[in-house]
N, CA, C and O of each residue as an XYZ file, in Angstrom:
676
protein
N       0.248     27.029    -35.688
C      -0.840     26.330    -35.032
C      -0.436     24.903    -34.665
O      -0.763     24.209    -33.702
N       0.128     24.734    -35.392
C       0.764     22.962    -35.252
C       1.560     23.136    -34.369
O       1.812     22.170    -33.648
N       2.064     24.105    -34.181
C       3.557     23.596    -32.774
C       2.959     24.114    -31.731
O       3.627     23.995    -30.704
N       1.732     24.762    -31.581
C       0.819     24.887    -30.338
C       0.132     23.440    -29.592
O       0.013     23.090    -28.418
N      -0.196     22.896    -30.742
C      -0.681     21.881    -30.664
C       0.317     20.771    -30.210
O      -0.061     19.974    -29.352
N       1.378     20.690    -30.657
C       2.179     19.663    -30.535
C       2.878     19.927    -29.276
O       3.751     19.086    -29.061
N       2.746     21.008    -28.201
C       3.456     21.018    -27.439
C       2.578     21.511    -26.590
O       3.088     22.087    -25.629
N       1.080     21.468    -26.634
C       0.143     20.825    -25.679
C      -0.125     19.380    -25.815
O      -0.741     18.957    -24.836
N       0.142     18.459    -26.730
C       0.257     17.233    -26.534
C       1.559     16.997    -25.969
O       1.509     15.822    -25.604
N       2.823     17.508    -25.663
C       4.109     17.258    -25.292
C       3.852     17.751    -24.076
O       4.648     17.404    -23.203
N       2.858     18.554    -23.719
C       2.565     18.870    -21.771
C       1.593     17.937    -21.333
O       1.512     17.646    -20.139
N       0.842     17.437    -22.194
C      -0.242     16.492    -21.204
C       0.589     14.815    -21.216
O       0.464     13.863    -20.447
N       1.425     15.005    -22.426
C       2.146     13.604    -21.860
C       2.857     13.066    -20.696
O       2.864     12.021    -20.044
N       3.695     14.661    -20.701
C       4.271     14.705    -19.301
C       3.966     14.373    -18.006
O       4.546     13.647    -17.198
N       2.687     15.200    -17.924
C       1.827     15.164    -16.759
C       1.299     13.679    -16.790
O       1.142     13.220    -15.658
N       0.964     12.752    -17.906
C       0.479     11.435    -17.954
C       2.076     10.994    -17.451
O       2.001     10.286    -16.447
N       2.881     11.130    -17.701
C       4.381     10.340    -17.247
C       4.463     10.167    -15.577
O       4.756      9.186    -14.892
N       4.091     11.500    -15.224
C       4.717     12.190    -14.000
C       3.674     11.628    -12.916
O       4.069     11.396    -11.774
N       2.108     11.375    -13.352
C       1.126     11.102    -12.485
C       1.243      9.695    -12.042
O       0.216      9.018    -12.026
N       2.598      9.068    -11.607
C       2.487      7.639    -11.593
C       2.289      7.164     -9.690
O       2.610      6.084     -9.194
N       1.739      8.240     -9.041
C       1.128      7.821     -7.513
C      -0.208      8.091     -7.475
O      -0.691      9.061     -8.058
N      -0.883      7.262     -6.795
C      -2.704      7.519     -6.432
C      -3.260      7.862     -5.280
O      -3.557      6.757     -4.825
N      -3.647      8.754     -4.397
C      -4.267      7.908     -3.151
C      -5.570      7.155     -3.622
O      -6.485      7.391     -4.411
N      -5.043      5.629     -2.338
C      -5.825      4.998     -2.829
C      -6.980      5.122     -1.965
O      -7.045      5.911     -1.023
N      -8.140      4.096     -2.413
C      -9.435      4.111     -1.273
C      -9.446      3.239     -0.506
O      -9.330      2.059     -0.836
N      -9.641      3.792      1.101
C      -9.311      2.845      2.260
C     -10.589      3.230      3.180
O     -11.117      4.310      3.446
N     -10.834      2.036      3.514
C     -11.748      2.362      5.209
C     -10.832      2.595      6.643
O      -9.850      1.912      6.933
N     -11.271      3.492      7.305
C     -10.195      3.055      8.503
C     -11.281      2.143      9.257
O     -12.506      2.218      9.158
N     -10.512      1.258     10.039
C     -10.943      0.405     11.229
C     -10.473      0.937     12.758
O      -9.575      1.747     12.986
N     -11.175      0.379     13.560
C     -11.483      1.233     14.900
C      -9.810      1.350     15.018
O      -8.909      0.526     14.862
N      -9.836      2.869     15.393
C      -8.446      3.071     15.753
C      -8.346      4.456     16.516
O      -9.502      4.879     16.546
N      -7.462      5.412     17.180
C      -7.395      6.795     17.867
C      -6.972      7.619     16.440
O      -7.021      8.776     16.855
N      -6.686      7.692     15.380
C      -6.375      8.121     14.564
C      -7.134      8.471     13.533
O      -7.948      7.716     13.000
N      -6.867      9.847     13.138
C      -7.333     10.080     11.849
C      -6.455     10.155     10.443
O      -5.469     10.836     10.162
N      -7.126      9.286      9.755
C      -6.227      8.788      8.237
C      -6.928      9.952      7.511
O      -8.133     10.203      7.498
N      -5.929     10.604      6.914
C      -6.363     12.290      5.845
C      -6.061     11.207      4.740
O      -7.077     10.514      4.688
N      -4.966     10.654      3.667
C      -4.795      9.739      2.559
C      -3.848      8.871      2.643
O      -2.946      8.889      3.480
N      -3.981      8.194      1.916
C      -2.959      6.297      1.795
C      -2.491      6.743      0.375
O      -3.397      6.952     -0.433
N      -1.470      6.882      0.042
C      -0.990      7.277     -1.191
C      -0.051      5.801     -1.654
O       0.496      5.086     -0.815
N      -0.013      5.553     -3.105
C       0.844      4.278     -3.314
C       1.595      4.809     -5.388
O       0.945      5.083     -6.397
N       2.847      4.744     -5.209
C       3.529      5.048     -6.085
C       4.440      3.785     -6.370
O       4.976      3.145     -5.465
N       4.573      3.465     -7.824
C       3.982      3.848     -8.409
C       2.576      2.722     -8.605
O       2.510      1.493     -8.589
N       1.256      4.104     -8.840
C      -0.005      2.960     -8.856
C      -0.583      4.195     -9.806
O      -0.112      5.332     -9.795
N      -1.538      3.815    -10.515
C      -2.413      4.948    -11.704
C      -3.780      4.279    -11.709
O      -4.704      4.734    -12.383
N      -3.901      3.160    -10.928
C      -5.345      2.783    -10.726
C      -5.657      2.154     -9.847
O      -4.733      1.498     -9.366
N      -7.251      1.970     -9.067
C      -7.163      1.282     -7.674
C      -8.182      0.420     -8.168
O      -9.066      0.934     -8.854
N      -8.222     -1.255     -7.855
C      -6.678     -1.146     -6.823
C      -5.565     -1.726     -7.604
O      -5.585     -2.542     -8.526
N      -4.130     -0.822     -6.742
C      -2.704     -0.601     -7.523
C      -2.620     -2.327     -8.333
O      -2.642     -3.370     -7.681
N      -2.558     -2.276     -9.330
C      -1.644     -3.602     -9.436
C      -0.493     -4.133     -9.488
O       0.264     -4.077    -10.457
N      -0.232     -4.829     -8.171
C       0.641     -4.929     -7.821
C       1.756     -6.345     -8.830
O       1.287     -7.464     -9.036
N       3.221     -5.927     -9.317
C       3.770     -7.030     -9.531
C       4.968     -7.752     -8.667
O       5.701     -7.205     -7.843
N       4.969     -8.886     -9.006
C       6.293     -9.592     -8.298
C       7.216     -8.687     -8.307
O       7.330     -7.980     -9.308
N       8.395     -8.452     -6.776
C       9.486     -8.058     -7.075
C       9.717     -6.458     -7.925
O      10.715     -6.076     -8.537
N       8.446     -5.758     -7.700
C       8.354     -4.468     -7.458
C       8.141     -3.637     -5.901
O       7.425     -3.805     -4.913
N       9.025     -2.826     -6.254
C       8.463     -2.063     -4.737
C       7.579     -0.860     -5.093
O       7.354     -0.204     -6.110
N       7.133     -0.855     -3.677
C       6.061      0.119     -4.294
C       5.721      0.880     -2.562
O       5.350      0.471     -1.462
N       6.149      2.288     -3.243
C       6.001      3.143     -1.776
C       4.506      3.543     -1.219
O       3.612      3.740     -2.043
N       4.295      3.639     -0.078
C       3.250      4.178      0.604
C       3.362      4.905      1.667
O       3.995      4.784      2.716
N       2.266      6.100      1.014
C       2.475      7.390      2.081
C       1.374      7.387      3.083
O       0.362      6.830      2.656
N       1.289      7.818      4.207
C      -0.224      7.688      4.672
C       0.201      8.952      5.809
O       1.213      8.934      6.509
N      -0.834     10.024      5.792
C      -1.335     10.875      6.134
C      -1.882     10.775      7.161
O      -3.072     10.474      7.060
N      -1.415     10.937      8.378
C      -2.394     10.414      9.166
C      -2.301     11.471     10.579
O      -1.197     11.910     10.899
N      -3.483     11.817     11.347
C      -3.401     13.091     12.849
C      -3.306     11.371     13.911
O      -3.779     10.295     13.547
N      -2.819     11.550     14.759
C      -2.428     10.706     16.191
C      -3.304     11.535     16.540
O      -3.496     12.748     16.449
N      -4.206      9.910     17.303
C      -5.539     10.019     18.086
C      -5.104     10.191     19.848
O      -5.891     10.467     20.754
N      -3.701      9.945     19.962
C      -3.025      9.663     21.281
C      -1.671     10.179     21.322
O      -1.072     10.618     20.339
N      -1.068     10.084     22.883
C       0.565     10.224     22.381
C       1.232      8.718     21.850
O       1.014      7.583     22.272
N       1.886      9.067     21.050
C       2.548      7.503     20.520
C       4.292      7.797     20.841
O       4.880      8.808     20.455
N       4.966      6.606     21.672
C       6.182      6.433     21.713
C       6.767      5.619     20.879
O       7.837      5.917     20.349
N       5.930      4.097     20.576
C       6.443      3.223     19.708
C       5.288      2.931     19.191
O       4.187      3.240     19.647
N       5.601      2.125     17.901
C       4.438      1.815     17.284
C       4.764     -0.047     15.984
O       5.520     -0.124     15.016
N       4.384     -0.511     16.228
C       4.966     -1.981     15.319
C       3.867     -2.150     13.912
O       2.696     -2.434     14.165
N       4.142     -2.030     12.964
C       3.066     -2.054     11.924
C       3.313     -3.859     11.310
O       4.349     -4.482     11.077
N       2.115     -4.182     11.228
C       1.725     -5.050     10.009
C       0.789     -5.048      9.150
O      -0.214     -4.335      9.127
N       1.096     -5.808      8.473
C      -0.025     -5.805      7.055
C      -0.426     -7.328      7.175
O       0.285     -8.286      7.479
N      -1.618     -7.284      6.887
C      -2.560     -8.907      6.513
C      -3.427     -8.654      5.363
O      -3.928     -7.557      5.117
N      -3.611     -9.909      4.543
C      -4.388     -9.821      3.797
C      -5.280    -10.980      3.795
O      -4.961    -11.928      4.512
N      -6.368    -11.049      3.086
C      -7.056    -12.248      2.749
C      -6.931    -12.914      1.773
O      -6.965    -12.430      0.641
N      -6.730    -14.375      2.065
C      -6.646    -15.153      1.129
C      -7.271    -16.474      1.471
O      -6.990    -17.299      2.341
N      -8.463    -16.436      0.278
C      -9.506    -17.461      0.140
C     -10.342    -17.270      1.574
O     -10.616    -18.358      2.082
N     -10.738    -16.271      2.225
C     -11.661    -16.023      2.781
C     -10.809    -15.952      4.558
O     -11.503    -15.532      5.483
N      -9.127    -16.452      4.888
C      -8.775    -16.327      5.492
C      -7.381    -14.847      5.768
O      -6.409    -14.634      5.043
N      -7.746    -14.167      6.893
C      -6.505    -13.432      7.424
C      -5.650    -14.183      7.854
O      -5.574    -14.990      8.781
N      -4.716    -13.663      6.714
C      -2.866    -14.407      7.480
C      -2.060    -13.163      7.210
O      -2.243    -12.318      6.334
N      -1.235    -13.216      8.037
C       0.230    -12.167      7.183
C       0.928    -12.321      6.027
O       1.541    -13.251      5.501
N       0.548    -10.511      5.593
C       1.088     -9.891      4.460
C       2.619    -11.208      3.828
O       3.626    -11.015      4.509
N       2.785    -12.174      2.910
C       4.062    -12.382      2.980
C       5.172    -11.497      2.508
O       4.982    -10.650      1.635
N       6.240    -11.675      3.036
C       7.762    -10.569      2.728
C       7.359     -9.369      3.331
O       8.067     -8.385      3.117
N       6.122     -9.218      4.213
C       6.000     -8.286      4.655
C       6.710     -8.156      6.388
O       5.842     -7.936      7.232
N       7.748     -8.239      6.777
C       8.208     -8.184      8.308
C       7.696     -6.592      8.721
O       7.762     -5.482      8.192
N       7.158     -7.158      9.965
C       7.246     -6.385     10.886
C       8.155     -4.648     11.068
O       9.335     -4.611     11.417
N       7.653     -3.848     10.879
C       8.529     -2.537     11.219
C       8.154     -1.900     12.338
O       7.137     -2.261     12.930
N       9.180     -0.516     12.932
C       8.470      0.119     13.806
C       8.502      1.580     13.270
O       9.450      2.208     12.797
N       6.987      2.013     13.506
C       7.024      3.156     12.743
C       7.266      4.401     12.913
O       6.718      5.294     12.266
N       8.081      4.564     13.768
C       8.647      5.493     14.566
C       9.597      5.994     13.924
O       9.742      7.216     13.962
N      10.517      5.154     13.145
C      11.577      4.831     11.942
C      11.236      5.360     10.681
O      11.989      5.780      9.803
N      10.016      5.288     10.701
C       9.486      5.367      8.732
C       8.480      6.923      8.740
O       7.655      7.100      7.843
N       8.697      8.022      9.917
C       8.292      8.716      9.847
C       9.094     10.003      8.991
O      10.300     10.176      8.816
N       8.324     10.538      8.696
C       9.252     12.054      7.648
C       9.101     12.928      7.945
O       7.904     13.104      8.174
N       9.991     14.182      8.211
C      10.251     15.248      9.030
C       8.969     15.137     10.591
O       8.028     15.917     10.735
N       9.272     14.112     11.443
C       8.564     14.233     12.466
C       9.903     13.138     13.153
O      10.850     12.731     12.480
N       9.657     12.802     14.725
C       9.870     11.547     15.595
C       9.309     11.795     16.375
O       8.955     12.927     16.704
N       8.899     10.016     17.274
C       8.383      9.629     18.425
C       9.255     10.512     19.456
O      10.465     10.642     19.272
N       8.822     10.908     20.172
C       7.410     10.890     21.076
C       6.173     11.333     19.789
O       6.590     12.259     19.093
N       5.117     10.953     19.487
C       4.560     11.963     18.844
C       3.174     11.960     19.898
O       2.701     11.087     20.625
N       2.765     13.429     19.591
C       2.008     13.780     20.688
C       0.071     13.887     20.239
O      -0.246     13.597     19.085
N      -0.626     14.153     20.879
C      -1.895     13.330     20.042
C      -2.858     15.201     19.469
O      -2.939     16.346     19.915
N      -3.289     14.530     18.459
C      -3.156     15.891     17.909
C      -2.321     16.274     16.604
O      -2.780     17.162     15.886
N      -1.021     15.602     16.230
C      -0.304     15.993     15.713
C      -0.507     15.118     14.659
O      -0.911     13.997     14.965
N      -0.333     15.350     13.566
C      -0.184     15.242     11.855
C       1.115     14.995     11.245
O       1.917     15.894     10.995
N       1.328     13.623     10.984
C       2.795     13.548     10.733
C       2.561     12.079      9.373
O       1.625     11.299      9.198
N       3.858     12.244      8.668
C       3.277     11.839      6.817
C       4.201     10.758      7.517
O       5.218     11.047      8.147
N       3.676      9.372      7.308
C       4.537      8.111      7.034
C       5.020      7.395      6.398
O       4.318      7.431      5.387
N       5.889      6.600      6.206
C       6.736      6.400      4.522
C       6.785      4.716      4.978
O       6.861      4.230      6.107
N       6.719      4.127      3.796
C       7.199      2.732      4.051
C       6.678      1.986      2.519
O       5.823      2.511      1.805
N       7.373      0.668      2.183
C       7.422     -0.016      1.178
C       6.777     -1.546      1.393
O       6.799     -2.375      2.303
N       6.233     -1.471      0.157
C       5.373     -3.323      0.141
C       5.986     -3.374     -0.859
O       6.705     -2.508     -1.358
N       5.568     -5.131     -1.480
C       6.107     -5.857     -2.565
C       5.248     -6.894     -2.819
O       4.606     -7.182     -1.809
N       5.097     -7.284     -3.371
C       4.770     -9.012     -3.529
C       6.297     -9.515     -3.814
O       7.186     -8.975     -4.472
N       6.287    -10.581     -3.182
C       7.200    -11.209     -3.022
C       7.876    -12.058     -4.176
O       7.251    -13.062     -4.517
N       8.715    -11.868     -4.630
C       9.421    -12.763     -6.348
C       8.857    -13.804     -6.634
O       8.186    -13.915     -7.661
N       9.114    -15.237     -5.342
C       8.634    -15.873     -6.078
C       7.118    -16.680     -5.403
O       6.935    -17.839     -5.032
N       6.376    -15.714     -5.442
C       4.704    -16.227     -5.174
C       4.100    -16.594     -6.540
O       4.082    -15.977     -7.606
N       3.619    -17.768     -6.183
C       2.896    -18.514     -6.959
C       1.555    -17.908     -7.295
O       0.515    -18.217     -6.715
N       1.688    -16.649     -8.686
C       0.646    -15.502     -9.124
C      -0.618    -16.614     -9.746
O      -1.750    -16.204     -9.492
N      -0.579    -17.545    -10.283
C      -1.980    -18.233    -10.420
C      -2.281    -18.755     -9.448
O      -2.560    -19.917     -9.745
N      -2.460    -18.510     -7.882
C      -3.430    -19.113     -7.075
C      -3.556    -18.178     -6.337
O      -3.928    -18.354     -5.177
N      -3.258    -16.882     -6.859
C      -3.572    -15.278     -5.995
C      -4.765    -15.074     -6.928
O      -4.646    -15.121     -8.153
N      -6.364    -14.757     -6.053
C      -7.005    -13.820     -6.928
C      -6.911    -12.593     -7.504
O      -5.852    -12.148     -7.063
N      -7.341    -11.863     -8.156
C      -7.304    -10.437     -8.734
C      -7.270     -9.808     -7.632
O      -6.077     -9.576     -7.434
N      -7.841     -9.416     -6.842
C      -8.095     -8.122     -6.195
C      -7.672     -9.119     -4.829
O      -8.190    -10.236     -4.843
N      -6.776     -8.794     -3.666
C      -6.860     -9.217     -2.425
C      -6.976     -7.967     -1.385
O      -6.226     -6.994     -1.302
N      -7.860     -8.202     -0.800
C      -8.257     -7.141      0.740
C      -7.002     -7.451      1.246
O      -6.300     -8.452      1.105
N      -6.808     -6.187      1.996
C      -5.583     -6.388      2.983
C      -5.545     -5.014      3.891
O      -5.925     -3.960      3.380
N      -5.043     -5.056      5.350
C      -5.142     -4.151      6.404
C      -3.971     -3.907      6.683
O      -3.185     -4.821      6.932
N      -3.645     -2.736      6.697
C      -2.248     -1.626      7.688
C      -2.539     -1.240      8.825
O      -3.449     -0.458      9.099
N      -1.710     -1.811      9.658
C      -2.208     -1.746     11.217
C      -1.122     -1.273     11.963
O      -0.076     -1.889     11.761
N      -1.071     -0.256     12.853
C      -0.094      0.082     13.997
C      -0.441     -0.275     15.242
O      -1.321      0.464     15.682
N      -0.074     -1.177     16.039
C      -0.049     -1.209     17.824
C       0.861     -0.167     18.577
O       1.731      0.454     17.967
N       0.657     -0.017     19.763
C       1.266      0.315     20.645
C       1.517     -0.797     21.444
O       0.927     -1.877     21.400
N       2.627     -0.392     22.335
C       3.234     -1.851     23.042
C       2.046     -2.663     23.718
O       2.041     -3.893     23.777
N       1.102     -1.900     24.190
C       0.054     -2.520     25.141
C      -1.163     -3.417     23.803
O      -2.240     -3.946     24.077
N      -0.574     -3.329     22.548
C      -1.322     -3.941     22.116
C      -2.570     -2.964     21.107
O      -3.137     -3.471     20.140
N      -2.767     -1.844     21.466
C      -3.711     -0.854     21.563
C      -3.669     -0.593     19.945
O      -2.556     -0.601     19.421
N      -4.600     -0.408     19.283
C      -4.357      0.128     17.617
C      -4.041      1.707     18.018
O      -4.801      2.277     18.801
N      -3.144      2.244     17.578
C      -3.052      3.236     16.292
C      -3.503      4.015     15.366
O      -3.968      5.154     15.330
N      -3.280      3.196     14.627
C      -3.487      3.336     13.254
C      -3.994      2.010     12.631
O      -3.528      0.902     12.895
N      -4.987      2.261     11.786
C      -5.448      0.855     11.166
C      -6.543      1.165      9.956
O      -7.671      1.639     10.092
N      -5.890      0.766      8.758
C      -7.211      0.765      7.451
C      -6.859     -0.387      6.792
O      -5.775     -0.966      6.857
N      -8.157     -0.794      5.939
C      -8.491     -1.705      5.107
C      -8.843     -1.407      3.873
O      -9.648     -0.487      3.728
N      -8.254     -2.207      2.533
C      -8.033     -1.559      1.305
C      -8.198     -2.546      0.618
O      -8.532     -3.557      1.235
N      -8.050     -2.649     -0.781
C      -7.953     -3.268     -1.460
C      -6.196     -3.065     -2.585
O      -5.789     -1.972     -2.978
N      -5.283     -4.808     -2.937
C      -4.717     -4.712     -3.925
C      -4.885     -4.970     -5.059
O      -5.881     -5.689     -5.130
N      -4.462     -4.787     -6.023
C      -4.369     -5.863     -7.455
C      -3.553     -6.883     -6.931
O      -2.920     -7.026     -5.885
N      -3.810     -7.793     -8.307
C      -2.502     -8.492     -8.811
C      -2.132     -8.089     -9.750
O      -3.077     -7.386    -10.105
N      -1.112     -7.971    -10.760
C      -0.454     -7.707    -12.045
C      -0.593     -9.629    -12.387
O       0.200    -10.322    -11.751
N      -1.243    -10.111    -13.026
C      -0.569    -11.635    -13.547
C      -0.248    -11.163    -15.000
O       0.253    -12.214    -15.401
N      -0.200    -10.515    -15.819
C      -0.045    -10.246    -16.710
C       1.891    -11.008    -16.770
O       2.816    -10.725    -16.008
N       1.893    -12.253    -18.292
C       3.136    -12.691    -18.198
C       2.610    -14.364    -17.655
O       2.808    -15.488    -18.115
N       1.904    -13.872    -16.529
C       1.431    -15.756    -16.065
C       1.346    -16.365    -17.121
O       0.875    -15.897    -18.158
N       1.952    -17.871    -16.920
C       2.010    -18.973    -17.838
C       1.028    -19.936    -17.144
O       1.370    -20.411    -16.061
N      -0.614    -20.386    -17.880
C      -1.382    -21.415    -16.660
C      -0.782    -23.008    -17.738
O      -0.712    -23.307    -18.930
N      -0.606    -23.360    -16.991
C      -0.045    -24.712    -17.731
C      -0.965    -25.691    -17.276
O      -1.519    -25.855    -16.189
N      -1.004    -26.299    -18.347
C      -2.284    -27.276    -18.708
C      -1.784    -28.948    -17.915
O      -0.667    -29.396    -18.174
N      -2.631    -29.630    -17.088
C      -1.844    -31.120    -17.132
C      -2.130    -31.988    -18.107
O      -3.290    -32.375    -18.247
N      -1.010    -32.472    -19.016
C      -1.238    -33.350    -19.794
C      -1.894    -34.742    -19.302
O      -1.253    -35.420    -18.500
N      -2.610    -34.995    -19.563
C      -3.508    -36.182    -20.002
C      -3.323    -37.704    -20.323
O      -4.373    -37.872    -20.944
N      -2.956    -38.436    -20.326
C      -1.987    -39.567    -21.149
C      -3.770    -40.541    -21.248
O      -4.555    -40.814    -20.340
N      -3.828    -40.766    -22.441
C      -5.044    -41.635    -22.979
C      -4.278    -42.988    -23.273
O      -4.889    -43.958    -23.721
């Protein structure tokens, strides 16, 4: 009875090991596309918390609302009530970061996209709030969205040092 037991606790650990991607929860914003899931590995809770100088993959599921030849993705987030760009986040084209598919892609079609975020090494984690909104966006050359949702990240500060200013009386 005991080694039944002990090796249904040795299968659900596993599966706790192995479950380290989420899809996460996203709105899409006006776009020709339909988003099926935003997947982010490794993440086990939303939203992911993200640390310095981790990468961290994202899958996104998505049917083309149009034909797409090229496509330029960025990411923005908010900070303190303003949109600026994602930092360490450059510019890609996602034509590149597609998996078993390529551009031309035709509208109609269902094709899984791959690509990596980070927070950047050395960002200054005590003047990031907990949770920052942030948007994945594809253009077409004319400017035209794509693809486009809005989500939420963590932060990981866990490790932050808040240092106090000394005082001199």
């Amino acid at each position: 009875m005991r080694s039944v037991a002990f090796a249904l606790f040795l299968a659900g650990l596993s599966q706790a090991w192995a479950a380290t991607s989420l899809d996460i929860k996203f709105k899409p914003c006006p776009s020709s596309a339909t988003i099926h899931s935003v997947n982010v590995d490794p993440c086990v809770q939303f939203p992911c918390p993200l640390k310095p100088n981790t990468f961290y993959n994202v899958t996104i599921n998505v049917t083309v609302g149009e034909d797409v030849t090229s496509g330029d993705v960025s990411l923005s987030a908010v900070f303190h009530g303003v949109r600026l760009p994602y930092p360490g986040f450059s510019q890609i084209h996602m034509c590149k970061e597609l998996s078993g598919a390529e551009c031309p892609l035709k509208k109609g079609q269902t094709v899984i996209y791959k690509s990596v975020m980070s927070i950047p090494k050395n960002t200054p984690l005590i003047i990031l709030p907990k949770e920052i909104p942030f948007r994945w966006s594809v253009k077409d050359k004319s400017d035209n969205e794509i693809l486009c949702f809005d989500s939420l990240i963590g932060v990981d500060k866990s490790g932050v040092e808040i240092r106090r200013p000394i005082i001199a009386v």
